[in-house]
KOLTIMI-796917 format. One record per residue (C-alpha): x, y negated, z negated; residue number from 1; residue in one letter. Coordinates in steps of 0.001 Angstrom, whole numbers, padded with zeros to 6 digits. Layout:
BEGIN
<node xx="X" yy="Y" zz="Z" pos="NUM" code="A"/>
...
This chain:
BEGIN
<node xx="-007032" yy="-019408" zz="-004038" pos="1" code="X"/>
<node xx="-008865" yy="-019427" zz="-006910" pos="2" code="X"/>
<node xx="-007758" yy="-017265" zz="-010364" pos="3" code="X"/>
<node xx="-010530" yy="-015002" zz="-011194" pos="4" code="X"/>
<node xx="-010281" yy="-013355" zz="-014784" pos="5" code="X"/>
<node xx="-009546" yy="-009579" zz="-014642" pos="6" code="X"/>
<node xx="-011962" yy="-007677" zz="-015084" pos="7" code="X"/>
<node xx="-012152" yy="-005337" zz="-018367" pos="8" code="X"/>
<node xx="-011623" yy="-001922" zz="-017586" pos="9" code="X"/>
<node xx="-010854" yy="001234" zz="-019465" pos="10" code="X"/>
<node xx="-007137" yy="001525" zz="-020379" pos="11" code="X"/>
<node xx="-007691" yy="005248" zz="-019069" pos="12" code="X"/>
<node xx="-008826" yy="004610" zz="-015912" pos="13" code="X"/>
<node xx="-006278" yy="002049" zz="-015342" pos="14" code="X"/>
<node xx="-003970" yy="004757" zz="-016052" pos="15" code="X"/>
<node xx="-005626" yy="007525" zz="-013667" pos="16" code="X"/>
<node xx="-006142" yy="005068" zz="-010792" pos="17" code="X"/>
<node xx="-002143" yy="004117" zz="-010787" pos="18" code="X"/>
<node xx="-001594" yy="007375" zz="-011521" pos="19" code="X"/>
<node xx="-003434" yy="008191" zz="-007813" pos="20" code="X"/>
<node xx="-001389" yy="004983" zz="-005989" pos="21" code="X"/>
<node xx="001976" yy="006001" zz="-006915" pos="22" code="X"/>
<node xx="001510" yy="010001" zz="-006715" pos="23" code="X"/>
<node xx="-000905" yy="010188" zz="-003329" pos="24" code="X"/>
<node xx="000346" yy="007015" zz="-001506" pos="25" code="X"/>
<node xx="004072" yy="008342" zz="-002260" pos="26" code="X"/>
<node xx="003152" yy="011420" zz="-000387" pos="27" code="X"/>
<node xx="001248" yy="009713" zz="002852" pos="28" code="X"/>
<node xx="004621" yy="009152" zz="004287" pos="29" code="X"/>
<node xx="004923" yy="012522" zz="005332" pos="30" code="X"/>
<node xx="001641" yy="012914" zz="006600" pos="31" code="X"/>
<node xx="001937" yy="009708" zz="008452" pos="32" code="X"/>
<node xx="004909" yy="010918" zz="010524" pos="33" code="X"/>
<node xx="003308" yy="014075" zz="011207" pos="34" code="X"/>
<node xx="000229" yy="013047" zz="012517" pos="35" code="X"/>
<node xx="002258" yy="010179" zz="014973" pos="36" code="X"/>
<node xx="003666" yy="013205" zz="016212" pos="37" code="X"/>
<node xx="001052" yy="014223" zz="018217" pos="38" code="X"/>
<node xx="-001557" yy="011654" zz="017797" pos="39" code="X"/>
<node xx="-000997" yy="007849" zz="019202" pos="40" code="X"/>
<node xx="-000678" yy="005574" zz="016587" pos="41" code="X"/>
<node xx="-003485" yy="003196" zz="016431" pos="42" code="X"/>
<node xx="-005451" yy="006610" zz="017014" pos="43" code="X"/>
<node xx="-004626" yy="007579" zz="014249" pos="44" code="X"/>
<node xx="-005481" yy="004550" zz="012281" pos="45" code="X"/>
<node xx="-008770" yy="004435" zz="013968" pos="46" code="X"/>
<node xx="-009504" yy="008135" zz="013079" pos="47" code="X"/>
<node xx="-008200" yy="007359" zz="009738" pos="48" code="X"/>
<node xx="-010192" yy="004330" zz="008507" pos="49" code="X"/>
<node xx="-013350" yy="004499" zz="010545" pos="50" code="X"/>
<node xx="-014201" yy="007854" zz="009180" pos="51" code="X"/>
<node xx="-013084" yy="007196" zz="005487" pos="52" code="X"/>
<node xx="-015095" yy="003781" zz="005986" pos="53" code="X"/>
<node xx="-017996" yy="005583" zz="007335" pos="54" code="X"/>
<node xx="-017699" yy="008071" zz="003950" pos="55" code="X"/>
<node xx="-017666" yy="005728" zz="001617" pos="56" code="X"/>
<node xx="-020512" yy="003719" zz="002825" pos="57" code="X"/>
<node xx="-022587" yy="006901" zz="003250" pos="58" code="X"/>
<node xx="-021592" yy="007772" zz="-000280" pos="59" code="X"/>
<node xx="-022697" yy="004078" zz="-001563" pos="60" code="X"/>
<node xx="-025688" yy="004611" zz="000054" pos="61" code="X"/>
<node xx="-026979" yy="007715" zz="-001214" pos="62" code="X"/>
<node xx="-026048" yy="005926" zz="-004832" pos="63" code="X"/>
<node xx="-028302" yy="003471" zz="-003595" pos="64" code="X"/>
<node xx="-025624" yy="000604" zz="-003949" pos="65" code="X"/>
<node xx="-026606" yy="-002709" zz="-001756" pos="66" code="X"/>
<node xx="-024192" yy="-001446" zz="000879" pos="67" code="X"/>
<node xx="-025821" yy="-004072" zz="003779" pos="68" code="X"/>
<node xx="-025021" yy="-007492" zz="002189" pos="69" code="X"/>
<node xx="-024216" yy="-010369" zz="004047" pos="70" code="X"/>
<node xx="-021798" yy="-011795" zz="002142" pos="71" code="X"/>
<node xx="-019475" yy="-008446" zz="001935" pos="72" code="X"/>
<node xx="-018345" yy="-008768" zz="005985" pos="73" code="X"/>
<node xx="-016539" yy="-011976" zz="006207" pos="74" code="X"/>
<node xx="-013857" yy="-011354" zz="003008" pos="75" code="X"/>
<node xx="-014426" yy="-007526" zz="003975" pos="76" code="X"/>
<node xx="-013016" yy="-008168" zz="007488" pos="77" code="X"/>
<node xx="-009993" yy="-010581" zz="006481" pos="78" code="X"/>
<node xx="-008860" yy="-008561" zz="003877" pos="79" code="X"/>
<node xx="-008689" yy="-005109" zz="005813" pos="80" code="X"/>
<node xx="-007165" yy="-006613" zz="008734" pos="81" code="X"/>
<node xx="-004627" yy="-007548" zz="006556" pos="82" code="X"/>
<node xx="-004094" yy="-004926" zz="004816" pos="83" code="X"/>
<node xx="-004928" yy="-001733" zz="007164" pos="84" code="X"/>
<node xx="-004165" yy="-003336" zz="010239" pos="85" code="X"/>
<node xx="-001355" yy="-005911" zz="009634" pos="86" code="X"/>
<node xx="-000199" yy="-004028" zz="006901" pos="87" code="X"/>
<node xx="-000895" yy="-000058" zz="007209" pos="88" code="X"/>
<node xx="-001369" yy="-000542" zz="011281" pos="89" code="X"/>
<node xx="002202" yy="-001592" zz="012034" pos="90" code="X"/>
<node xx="003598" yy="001170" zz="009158" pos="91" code="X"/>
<node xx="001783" yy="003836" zz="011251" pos="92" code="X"/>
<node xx="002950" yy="002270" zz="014610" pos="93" code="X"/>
<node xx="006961" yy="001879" zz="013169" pos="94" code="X"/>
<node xx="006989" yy="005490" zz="011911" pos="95" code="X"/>
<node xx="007270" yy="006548" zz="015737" pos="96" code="X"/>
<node xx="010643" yy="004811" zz="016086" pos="97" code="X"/>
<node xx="012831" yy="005139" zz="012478" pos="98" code="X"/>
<node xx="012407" yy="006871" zz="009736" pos="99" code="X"/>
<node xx="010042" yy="006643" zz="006751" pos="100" code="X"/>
<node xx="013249" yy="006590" zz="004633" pos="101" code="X"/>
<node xx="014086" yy="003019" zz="006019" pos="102" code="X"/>
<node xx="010256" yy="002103" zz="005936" pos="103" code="X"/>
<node xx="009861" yy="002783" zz="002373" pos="104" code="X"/>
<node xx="013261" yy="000231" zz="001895" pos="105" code="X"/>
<node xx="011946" yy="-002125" zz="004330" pos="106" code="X"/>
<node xx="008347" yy="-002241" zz="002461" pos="107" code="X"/>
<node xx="009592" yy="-002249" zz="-001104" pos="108" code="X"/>
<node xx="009909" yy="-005970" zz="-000382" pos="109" code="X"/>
<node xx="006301" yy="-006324" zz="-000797" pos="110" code="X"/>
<node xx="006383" yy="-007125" zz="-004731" pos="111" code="X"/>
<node xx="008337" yy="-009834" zz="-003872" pos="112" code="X"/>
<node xx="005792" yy="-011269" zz="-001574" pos="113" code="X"/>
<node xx="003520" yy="-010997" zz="-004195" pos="114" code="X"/>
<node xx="005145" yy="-013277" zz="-006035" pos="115" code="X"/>
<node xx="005879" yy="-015726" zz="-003381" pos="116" code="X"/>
<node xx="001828" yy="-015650" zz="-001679" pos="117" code="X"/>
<node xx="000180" yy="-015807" zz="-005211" pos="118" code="X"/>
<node xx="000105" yy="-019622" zz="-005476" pos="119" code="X"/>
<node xx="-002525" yy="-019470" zz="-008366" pos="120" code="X"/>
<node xx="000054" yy="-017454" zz="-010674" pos="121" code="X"/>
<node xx="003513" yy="-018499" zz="-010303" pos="122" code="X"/>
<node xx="003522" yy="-020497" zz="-013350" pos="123" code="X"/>
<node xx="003140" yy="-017074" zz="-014875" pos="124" code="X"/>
<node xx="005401" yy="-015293" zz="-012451" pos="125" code="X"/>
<node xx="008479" yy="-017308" zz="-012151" pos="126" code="X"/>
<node xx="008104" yy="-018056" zz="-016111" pos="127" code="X"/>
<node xx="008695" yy="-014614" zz="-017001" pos="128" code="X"/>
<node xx="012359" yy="-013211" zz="-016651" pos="129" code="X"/>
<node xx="011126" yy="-009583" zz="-016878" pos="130" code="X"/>
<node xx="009131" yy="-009790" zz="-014201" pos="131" code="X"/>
<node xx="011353" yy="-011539" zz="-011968" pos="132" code="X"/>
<node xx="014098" yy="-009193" zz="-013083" pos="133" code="X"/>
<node xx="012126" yy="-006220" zz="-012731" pos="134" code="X"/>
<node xx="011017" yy="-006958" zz="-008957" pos="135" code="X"/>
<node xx="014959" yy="-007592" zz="-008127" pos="136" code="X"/>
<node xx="016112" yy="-004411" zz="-009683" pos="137" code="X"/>
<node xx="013103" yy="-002542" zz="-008388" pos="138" code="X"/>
<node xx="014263" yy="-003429" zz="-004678" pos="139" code="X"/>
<node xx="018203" yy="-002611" zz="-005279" pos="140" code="X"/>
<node xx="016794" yy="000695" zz="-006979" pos="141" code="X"/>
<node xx="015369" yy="001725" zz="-003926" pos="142" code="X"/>
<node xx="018106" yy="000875" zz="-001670" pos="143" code="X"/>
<node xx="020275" yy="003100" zz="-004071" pos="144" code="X"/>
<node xx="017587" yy="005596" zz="-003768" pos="145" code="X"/>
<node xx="018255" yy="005964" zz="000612" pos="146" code="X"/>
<node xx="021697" yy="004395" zz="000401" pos="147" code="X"/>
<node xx="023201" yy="007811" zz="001736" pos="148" code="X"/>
<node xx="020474" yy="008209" zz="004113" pos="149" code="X"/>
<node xx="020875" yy="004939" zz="005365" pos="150" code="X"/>
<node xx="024749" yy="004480" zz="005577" pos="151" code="X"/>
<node xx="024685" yy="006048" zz="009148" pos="152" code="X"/>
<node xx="022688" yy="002802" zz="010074" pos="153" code="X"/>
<node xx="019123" yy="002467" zz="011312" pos="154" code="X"/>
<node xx="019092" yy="004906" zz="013881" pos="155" code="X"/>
<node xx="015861" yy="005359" zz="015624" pos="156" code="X"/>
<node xx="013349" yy="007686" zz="015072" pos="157" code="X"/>
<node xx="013005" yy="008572" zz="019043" pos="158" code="X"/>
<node xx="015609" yy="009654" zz="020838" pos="159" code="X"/>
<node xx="016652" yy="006326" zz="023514" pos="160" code="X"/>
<node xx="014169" yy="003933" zz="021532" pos="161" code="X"/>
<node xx="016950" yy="001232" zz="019842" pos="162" code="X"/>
<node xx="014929" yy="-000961" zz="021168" pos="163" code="X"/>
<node xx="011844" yy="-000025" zz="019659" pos="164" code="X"/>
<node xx="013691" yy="000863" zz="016707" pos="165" code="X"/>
<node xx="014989" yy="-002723" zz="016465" pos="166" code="X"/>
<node xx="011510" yy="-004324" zz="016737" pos="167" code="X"/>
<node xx="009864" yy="-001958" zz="014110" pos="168" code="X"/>
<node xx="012079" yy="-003050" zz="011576" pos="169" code="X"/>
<node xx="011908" yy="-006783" zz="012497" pos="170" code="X"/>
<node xx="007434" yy="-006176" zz="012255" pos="171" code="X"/>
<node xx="007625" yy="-003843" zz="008949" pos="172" code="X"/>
<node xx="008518" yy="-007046" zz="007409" pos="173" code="X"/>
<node xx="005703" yy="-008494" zz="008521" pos="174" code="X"/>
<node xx="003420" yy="-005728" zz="007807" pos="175" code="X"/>
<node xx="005261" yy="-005935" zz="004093" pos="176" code="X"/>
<node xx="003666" yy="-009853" zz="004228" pos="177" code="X"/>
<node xx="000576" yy="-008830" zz="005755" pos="178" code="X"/>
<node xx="-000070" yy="-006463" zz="003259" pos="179" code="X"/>
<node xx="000361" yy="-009078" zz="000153" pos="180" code="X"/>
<node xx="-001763" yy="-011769" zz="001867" pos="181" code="X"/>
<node xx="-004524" yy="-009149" zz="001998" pos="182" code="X"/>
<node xx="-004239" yy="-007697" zz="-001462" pos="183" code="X"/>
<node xx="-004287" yy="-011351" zz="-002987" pos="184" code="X"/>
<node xx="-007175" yy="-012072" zz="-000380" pos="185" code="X"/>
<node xx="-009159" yy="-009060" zz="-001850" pos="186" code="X"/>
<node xx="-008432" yy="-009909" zz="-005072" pos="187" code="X"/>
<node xx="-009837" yy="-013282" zz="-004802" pos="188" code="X"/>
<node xx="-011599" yy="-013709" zz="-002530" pos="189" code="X"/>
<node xx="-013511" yy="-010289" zz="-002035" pos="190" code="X"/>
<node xx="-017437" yy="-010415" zz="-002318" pos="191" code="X"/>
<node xx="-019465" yy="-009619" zz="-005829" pos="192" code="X"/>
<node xx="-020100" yy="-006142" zz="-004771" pos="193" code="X"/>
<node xx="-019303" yy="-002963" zz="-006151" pos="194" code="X"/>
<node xx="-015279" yy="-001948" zz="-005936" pos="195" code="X"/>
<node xx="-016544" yy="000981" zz="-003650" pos="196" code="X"/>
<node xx="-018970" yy="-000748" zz="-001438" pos="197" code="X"/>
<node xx="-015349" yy="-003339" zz="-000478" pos="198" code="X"/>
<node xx="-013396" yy="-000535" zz="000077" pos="199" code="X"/>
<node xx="-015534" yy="000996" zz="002858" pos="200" code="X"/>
<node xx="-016170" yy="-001902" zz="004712" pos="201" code="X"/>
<node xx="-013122" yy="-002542" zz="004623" pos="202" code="X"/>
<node xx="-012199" yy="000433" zz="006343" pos="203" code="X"/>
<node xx="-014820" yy="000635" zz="008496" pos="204" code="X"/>
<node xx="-014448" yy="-002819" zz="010114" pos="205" code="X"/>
<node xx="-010578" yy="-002322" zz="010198" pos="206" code="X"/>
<node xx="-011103" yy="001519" zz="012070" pos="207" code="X"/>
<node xx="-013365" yy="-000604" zz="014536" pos="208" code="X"/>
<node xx="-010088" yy="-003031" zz="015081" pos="209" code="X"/>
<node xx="-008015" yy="-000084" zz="015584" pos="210" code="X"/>
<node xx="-010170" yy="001157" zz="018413" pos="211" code="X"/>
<node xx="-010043" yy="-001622" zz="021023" pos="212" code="X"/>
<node xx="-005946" yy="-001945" zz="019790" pos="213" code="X"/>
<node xx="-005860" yy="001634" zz="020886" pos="214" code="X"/>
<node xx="-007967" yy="001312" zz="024313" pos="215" code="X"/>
<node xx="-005803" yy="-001942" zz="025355" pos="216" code="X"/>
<node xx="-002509" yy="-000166" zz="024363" pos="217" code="X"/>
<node xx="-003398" yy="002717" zz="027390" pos="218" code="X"/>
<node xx="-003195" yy="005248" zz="024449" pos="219" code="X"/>
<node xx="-005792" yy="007195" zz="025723" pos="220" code="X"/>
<node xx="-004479" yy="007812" zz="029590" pos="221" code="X"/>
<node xx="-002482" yy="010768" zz="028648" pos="222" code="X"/>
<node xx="-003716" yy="011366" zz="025602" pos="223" code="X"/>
<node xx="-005992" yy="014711" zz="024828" pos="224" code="X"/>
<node xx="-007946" yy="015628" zz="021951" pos="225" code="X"/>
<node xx="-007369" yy="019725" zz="022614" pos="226" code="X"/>
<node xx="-003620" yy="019740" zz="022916" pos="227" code="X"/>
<node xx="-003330" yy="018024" zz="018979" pos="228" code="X"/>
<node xx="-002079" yy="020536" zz="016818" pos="229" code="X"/>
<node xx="-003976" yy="021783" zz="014015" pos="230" code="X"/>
<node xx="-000916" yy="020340" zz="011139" pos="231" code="X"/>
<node xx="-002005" yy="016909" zz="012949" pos="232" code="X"/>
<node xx="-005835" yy="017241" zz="012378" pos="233" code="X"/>
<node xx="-004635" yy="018445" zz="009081" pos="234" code="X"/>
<node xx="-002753" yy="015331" zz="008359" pos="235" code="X"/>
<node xx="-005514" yy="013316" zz="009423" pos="236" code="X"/>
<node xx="-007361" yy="014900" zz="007176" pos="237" code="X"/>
<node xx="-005221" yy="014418" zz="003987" pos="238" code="X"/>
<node xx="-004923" yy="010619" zz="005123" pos="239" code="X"/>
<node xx="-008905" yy="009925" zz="005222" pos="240" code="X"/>
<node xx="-009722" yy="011915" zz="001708" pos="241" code="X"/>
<node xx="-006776" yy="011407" zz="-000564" pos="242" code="X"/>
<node xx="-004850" yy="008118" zz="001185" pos="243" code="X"/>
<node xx="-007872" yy="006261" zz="002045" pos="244" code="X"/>
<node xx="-010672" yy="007344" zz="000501" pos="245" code="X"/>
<node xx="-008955" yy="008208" zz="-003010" pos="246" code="X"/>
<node xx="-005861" yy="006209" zz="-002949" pos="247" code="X"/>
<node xx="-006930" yy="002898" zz="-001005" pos="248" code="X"/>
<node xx="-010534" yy="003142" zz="-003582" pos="249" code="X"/>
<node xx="-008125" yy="002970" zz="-006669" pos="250" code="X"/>
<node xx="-005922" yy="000689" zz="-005401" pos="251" code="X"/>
<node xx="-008498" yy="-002370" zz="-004340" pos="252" code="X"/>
<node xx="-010230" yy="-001410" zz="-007487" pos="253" code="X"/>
<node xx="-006920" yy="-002497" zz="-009673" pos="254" code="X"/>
<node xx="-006353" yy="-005319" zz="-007442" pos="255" code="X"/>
<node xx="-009385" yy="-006490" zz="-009621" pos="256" code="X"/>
<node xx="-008515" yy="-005335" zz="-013115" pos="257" code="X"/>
<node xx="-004685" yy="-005926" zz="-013246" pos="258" code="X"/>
<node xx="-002226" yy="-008471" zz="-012418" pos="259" code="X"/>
<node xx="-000935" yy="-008699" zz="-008633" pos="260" code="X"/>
<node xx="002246" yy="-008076" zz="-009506" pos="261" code="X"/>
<node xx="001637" yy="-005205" zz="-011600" pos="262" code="X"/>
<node xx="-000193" yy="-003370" zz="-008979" pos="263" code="X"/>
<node xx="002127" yy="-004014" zz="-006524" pos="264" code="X"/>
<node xx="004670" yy="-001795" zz="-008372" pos="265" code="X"/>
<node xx="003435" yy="000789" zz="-006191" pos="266" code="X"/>
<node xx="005826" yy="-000229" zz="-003529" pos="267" code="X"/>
<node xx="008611" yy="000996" zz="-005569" pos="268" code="X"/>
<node xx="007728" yy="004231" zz="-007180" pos="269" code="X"/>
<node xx="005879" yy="005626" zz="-003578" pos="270" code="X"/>
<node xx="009495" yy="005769" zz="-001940" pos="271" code="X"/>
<node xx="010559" yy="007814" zz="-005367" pos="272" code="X"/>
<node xx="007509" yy="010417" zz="-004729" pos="273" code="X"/>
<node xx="008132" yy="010732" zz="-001182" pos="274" code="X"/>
<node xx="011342" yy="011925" zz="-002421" pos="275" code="X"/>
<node xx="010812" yy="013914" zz="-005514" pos="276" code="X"/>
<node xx="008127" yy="015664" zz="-003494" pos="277" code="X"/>
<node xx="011095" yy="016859" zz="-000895" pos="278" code="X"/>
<node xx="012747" yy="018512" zz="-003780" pos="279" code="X"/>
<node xx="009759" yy="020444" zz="-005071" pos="280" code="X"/>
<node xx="008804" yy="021502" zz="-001878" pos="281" code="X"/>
<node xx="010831" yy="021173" zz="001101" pos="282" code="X"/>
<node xx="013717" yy="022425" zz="-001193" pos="283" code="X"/>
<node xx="015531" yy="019113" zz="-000454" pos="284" code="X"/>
<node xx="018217" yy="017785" zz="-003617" pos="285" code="X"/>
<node xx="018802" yy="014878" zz="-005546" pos="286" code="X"/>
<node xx="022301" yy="013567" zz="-005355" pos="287" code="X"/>
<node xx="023543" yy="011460" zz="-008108" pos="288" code="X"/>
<node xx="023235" yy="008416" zz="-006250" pos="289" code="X"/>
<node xx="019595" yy="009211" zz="-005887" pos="290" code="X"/>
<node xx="019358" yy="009947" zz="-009184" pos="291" code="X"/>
<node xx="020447" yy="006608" zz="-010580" pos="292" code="X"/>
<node xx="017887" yy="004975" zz="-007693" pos="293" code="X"/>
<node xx="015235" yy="006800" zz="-009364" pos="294" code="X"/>
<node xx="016389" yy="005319" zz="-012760" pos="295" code="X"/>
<node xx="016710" yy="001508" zz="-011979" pos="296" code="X"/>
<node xx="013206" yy="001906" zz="-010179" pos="297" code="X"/>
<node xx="011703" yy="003339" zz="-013374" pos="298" code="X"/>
<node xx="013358" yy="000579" zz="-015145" pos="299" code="X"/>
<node xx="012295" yy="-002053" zz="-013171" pos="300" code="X"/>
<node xx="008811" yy="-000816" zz="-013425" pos="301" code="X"/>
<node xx="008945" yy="-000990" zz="-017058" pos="302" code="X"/>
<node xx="010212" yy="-004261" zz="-017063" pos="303" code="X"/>
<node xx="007406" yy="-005930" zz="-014821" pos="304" code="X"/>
<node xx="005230" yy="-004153" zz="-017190" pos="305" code="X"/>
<node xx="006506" yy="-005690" zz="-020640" pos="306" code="X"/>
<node xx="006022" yy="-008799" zz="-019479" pos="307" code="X"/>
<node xx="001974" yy="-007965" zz="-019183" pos="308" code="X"/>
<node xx="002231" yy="-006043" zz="-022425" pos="309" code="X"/>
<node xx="003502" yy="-009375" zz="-024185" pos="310" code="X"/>
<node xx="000719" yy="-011331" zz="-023035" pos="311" code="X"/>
<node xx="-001885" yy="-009033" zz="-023617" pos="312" code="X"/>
<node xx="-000429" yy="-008549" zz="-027311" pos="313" code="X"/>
<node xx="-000529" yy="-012502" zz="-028545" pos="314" code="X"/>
<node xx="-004081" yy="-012814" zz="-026953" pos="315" code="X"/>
<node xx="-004957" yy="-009728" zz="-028848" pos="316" code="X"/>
<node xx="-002950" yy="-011602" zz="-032429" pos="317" code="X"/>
<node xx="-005078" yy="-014750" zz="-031025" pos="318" code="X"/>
<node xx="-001269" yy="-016523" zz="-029868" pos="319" code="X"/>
<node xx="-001686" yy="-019382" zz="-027840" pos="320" code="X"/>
<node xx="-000626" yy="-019324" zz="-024391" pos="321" code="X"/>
<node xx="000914" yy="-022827" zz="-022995" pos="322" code="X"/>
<node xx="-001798" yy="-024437" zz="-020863" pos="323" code="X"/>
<node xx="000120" yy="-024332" zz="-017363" pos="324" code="X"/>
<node xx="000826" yy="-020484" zz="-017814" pos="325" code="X"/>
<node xx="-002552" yy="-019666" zz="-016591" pos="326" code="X"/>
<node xx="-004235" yy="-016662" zz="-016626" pos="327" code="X"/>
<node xx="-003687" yy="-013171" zz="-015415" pos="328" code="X"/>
C-alpha cells in the first residue's frame, strides 16, 4: 500500500468527529441486538446501508458534488465489503447467537490488526513502545471491563444455538480482520473524491451485497414486513442516521486525517459506552472490576495517543525524524 500524507484538518473537528465514533458507535450495540430481534440479519444490514447510502448520495448531489465518477466504484466496493459486510455484516449476523458483551471483547482485537495489516507503517508502529503498550493494555482493559459478565463462559445468545454460538465467535475474529483490511484499504487506496461522496457509495454498494446475501440465506420465506415491531423500525432508524450516516461519515473521514492506529482506538472506548450508557439509563451499575476496566482503557487510549503527540511536537520544533520511521 502506498503511505499517503494525512490530510490537514481542524484540530476541532478531529475532536468532534471522534467524539461521534466513540459516543454513537458505543451505543449501536444495543440497537443492533434489538433490531436482530425481529428483523433477519442481513435485512437489516441491507435496510441499514442501502438507505444511508442512498442519503448520502442524494445529499452530495443536491451539493452538486461529482457523485457519478468512475473511479469512486472499484476502491468504493472493496473497501465497504470489507468493512460493512466482512466487518459490520458478520457483527450484525453474531449478535443473534451471544451477546454484544463478548462481541465488544472479541472485536477490541481490531487495533491490533491494525498494526499487523498496515505494512506501510510498522516502522512507526512497532518503534513506538506507547503505542504498542497502549493497544495491549487497551485489550486486557476491556476484558476487565466484561470479566464478570463473561466468567459464566460464552453462553449463547439463543436458547439451543452452541453451535451457532461457537461459530460466531470463531467469524467475529474475522470480521475484527475484515474490518482493518478495509479501513487501511479506504485509507489508501480510496478515490480523490470528497470524504462524503466515499462514504455513500460505500454504503450503497455494500446494502446492494447485503440483498442477494439475504435472498440466498431464505431470510425472506417467513419473514414479514407488518409483524416487525415498531422499537425494530426504530432501531433501524437510529442505525441509518446516527451509526451510518453520522458515525460511519466521521469515521472514514479520520481514516484520512489521522493515523490508523489512532482511529482505531474506537474499538476500545465503544465497549466502555455501551456500558456507561446501561448505567445512565437502563439503571444498570458499575462494579469495581468494571471500574478499573474503564481506567486501563482510558489509559491505554492516552498512551497510543502520546506517541502521535510526540511526533507531531518535533515536526512542529523542526526535529528530525530517522528516515525509516516514515510518515504518519
Amino acid at each position: 500500500m502506498s503511505q499517503p500524507t494525512n490530510r490537514p484538518a481542524s484540530a476541532m473537528l478531529v475532536v468532534v468527529a471522534f467524539a461521534t465514533v466513540y459516543i454513537v458507535w458505543g451505543s449501536t450495540y444495543f440497537f443492533i441486538r434489538l433490531s436482530v430481534l425481529h428483523i433477519p440479519p442481513m435485512l437489516v444490514g441491507m435496510l441499514r446501508y442501502l438507505v444511508a447510502g442512498i442519503l448520502m448520495l442524494s445529499w452530495c448531489l443536491i451539493r452538486r458534488k461529482p457523485v457519478f465518477t468512475k473511479a469512486v466504484l472499484g476502491p468504493a466496493f472493496v473497501s465497504g465489503f470489507l468493512l460493512l459486510c466482512g466487518g459490520n455484516g458478520i457483527l450484525i449476523w453474531a449478535e443473534q447467537y451471544i451477546p454484544s458483551s463478548l462481541a465488544a471483547v472479541l472485536l477490541a482485537s481490531g487495533p491490533l490488526w491494525f498494526v499487523l495489516l498496515d505494512r506501510g507503517q510498522w516502522a512507526v508502529n512497532f518503534r513506538s513502545r506507547s503505542t504498542l503498550v497502549g493497544l495491549a493494555i487497551g485489550f486486557v482493559g476491556v476484558l476487565l471491563l466484561f470479566a464478570e459478565r463473561l466468567r459464566g463462559g460464552t453462553g449463547a445468545g439463543v436458547e439451543g444455538a452452541n453451535g451457532q454460538a461457537t461459530l460466531a465467535l470463531v467469524i467475529l475474529i474475522v470480521g475484527s480482520i475484515s474490518w482493518a483490511a478495509g479501513s487501511l484499504y479506504s485509507k489508501y487506496r480510496s478515490a480523490p473524491v470528497s470524504n462524503a461522496v466515499n462514504a455513500g457509495w460505500q454504503m450503497l454498494l455494500a446494502g446492494l451485497v447485503f440483498l442477494p446475501a439475504s435472498l440466498v440465506s431464505g431470510e425472506w420465506a417467513d419473514f414479514h414486513f407488518r409483524e416487525v415491531p415498531l422499537s425494530s423500525w426504530m432501531a433501524i432508524a437510529y442505525l441509518v442516521t446516527m451509526g451510518s450516516l453520522a458515525g460511519y461519515s466521521a469515521f472514514v473521514w479520520l481514516l484520512q486525517v489521522r493515523p490508523a492506529t489512532q482511529v482505531s482506538t474506537h474499538a476500545y472506548v465503544n465497549p466502555v459506552v455501551a456500558v456507561l450508557l446501561g448505567v445512565f439509563f437502563a439503571g444498570e451499575s458499575m462494579t469495581a472490576m468494571q471500574l478499573l476496566g474503564l481506567a486501563v482503557i482510558l489509559t491505554s487510549v492516552l498512551l497510543i495517543n502520546l506517541a502521535k503527540y510526540r511526533k507531531r511536537v518535533k515536526e512542529r520544533v523542526g526535529m528530525p525524524e530517522p528516515a525509516e520511521a516514515g510518515t504518519e
